[in-house]
C-alpha positions in Angstrom: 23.0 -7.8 1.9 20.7 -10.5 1.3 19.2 -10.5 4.4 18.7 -6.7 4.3 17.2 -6.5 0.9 14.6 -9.5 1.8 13.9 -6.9 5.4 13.1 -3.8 3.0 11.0 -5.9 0.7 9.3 -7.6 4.2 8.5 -3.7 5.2 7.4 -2.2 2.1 4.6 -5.4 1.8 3.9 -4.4 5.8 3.5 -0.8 4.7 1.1 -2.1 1.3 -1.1 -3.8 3.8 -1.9 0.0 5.6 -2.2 2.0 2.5 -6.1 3.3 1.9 -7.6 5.8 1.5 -7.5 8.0 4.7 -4.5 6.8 6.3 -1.7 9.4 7.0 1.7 9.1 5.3 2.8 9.5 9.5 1.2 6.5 9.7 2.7 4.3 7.6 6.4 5.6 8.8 5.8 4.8 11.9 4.4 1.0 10.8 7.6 0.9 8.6 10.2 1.8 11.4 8.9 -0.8 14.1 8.7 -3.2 11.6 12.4 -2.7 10.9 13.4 -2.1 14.1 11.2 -5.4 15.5 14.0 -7.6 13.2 17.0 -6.0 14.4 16.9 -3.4 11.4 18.0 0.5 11.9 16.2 2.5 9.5 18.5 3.7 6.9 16.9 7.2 6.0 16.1 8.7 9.2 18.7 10.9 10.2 20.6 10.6 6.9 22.3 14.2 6.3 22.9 15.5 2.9 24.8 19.0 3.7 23.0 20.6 6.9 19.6 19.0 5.8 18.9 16.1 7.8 16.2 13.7 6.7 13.5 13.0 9.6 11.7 10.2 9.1 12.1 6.0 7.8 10.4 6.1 4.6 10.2 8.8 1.8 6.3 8.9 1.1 6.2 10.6 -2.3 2.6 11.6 -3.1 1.8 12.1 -6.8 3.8 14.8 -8.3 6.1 14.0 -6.1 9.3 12.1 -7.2 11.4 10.9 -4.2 12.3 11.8 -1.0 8.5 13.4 -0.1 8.4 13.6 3.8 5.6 11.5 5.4 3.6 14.0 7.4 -0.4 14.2 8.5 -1.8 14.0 4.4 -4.2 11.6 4.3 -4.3 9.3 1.6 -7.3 9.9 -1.1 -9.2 7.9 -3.4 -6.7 7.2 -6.5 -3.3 8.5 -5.4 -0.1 7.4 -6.6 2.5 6.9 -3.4 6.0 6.3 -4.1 7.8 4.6 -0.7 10.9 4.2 -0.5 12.4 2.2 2.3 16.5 1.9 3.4 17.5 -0.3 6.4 20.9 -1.4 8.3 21.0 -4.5 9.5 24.5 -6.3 10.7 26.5 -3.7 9.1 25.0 -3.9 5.9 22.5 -1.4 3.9 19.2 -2.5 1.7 17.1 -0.3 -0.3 14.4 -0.8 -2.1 10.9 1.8 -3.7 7.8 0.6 -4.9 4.9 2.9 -6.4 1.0 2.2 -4.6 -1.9 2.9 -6.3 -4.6 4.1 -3.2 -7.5 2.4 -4.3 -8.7 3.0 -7.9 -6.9 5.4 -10.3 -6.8 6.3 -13.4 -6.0 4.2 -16.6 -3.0 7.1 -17.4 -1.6 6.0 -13.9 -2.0 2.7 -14.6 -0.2 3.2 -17.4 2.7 5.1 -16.3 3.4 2.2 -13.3 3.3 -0.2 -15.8 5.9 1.6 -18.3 8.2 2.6 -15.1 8.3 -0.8 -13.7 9.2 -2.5 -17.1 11.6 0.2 -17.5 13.4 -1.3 -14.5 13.2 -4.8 -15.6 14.5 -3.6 -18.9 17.1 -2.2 -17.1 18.0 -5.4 -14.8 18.5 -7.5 -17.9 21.5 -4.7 -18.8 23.0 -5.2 -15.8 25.7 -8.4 -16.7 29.3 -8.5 -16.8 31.0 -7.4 -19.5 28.3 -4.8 -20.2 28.9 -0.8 -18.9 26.7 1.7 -16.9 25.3 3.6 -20.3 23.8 -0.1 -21.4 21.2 0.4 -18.3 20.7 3.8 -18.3 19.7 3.8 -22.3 17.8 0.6 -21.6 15.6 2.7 -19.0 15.0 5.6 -21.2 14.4 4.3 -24.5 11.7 2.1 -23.2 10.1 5.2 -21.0 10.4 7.9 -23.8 9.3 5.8 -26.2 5.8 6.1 -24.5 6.8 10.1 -24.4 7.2 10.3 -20.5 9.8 12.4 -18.7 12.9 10.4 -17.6 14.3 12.3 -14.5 18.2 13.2 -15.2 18.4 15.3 -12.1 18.4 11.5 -9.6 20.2 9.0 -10.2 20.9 5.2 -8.6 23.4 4.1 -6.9 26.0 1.2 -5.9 25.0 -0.2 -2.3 26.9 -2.2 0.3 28.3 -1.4 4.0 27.2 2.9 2.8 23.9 3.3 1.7 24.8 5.3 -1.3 28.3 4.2 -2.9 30.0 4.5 -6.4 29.1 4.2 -9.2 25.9 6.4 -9.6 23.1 4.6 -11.8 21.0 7.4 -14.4 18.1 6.6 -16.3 19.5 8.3 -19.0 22.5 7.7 -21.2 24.0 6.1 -24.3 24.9 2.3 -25.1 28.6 1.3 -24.4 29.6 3.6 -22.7 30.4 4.1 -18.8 31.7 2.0 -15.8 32.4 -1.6 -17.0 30.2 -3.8 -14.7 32.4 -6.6 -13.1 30.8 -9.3 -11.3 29.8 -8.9 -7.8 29.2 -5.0 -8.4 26.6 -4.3 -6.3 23.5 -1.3 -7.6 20.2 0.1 -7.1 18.3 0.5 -10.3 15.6 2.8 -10.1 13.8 4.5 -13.0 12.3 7.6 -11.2 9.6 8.8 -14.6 7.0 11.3 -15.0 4.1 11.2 -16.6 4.6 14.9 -18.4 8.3 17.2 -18.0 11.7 15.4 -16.9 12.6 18.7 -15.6 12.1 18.5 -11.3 12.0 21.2 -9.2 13.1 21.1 -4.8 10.5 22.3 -2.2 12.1 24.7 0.6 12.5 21.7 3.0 15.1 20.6 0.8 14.3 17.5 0.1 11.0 17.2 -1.5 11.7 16.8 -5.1 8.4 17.1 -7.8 7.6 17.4 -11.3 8.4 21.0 -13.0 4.7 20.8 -14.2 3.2 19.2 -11.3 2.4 15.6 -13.5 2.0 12.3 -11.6 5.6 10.3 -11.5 6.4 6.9 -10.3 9.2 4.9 -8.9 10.4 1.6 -8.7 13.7 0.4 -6.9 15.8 -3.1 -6.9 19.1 -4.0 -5.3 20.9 -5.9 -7.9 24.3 -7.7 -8.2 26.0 -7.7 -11.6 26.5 -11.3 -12.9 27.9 -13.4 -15.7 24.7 -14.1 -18.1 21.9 -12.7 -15.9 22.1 -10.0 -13.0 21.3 -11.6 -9.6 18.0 -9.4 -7.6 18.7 -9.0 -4.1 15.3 -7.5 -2.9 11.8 -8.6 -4.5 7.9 -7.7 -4.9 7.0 -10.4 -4.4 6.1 -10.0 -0.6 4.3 -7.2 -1.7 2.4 -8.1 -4.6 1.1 -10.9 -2.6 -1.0 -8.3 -0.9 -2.0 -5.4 -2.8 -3.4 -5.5 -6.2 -0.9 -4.1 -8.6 -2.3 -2.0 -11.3 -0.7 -4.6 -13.6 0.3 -8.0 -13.8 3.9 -8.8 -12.6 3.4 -12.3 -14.6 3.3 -10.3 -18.0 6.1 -8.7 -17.5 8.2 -11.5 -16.3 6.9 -13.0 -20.0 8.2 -9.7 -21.7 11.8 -9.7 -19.9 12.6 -13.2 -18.3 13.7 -11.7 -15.0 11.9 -12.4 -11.5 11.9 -10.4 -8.8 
């Protein structure tokens, strides 16, 4: 699991290297899946069937309004976009999975903003995620911190517990109250990933059935880490590290790692 989380954080840097204005969201897919395949890694998402909907591509591309699972097609990337990707992989029978919100270029300082809230927001939530606490100490950790600066904490999506199945029990929300929920035992293996907009919570599901976007068509960002629940601190399987090495982050990842004490 290790070795697959530091692949999806290796791709999503590969991926931040391509992403400018004028690029196609096609474009990046296709840099993302022979960068998986070219370590031995069989992309997690493409081909993934929820029901009789089957999901084409490697990476949800989620542009803006949209909040996951956006379908990378021939959109060309403008001057301050927000681009959610979201990359799964395979590799030696194991499953990592990891999202991280781009900034194309410049964009505005409410953007900037809502990135920086929803990426503390998942830190907040990483420092919830010891033994002895439950599921509801996450979730509320997420959504006090994001409402508190009035955004829109998507309770239709959820997280997820990861291993040899992409998407195992127990599901993750953003949302929820202190104390209670699944007790978290060491060695429980989750995805924590606030999913926030910048106006309603409420999402609405284009006819492709998959493309999932704000009610009110507001920006919304994404950030995603595979984490193992530990005694004292939680243990962070993938990192942003690869990729904040080369793209400028609308924040500083230093600051935050000030604020919460976690690395990642």
């Amino acid at each position: 699991m290790r070795e697959s989380a530091d692949l999806v954080g290796r791709a999503l840097a590969e991926v931040g290297r391509h992403v400018r204005p004028g690029v196609t969201t096609a474009e990046l897919d296709a840099i993302a899946e022979d960068f998986l395949r070219s370590y031995g890694g069989v992309p997690a998402f493409k081909g993934y069937k929820v029901g009789k909907v089957i999901f084409p591509n490697t990476l949800c591309i989620s542009v803006n309004d949209v909040v996951v699972h956006g379908i990378p097609d021939g959109y060309r990337l403008q001057e301050g976009d927000l681009i959610s990707v979201d990359c799964g992989v395979q590799l030696d029978g194991y499953f990592g999975d990891s999202a991280y919100t781009f900034a194309v270029g410049e964009t505005s300082e409410e953007n900037v903003r809502l990135c920086r809230v929803t990426y503390e927001a998942l830190y907040k939530g990483i420092e919830k995620a010891v033994v002895g606490n439950r599921l509801g100490d996450i979730s509320n950790a997420v959504q006090t911190h994001c409402e508190g600066y009035g955004y829109g904490v998507v309770r239709d999506l959820v997280g997820h517990g990861i291993g040899r199945s992409l998407h195992e029990d127990p599901q993750v929300p953003n949302y929820g109250q202190r104390g209670k929920g699944k007790k978290l035992k060491d060695g429980l293996a989750i995805c924590i990933e606030p999913m926030i907009n910048r106006g309603t919570a409420d999402v609405e599901t284009d006819d492709d059935g998959w493309t999932v976007r704000a009610a009110d068509g507001s920006p919304s960002a994404h950030y995603e880490h595979m984490v193992v629940c530990r005694r004292g601190a939680a243990e962070i399987l993938t990192t942003f590290e690869y990729i904040e090495a080369v793209v400028e982050a609308p924040y500083r990842r230093e600051v935050l790692h000030e604020a919460t004490g976690t690395h990642g």
